[in-house]
N, C-alpha and C positions, 0 to 999 in steps of 0.2 A: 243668558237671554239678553241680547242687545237691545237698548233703547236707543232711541233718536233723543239729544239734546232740547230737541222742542220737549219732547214727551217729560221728559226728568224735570225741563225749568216749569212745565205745568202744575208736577208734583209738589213744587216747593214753592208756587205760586210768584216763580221770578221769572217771568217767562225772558228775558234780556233783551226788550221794549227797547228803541231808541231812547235817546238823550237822559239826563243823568236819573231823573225819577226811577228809572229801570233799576239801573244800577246802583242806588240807594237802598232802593226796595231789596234788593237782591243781597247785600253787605249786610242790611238789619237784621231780615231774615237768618241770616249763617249763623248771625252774632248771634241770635237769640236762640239758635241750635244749640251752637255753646255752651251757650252758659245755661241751657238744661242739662247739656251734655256734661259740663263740671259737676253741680249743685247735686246730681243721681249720682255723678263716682263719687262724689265726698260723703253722699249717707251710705254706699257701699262701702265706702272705707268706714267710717261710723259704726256701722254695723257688724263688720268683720274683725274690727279689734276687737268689740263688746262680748262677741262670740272665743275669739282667742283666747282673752281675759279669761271666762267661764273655763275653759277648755287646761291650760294651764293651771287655774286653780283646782281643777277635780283629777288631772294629774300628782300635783304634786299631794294632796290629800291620797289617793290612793299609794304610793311612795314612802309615806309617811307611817 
């Protein structure tokens, strides 16, 4: 489904307004994508070792 660029910068509340406030707005915004987007993979990650750990440990116990 195609959107229009207007549509998409509505969604992300950057619409690309002339002169630089637009585009500040618009950089923060991303940034601030980011670095949710990091801070969620690294409790994924977090979480997935903690899960491996168990998973390994009730291997080698059954092995044993």
């Amino acid at each position: 489904m195609a959107q229009s660029l207007t549509a998409i910068g509505g969604q992300t509340n950057a619409t690309g307004s002339s002169g630089t406030d637009g585009s500040d707005d618009a950089v923060a915004s991303m940034e601030a994508a980011f670095d949710r987007a990091i801070a969620k993979a690294a409790e994924v990650t977090e979480k997935r070792m903690e899960g491996g750990s168990a998973l390994d440990a009730a291997r080698t116990r059954l092995s044993n």
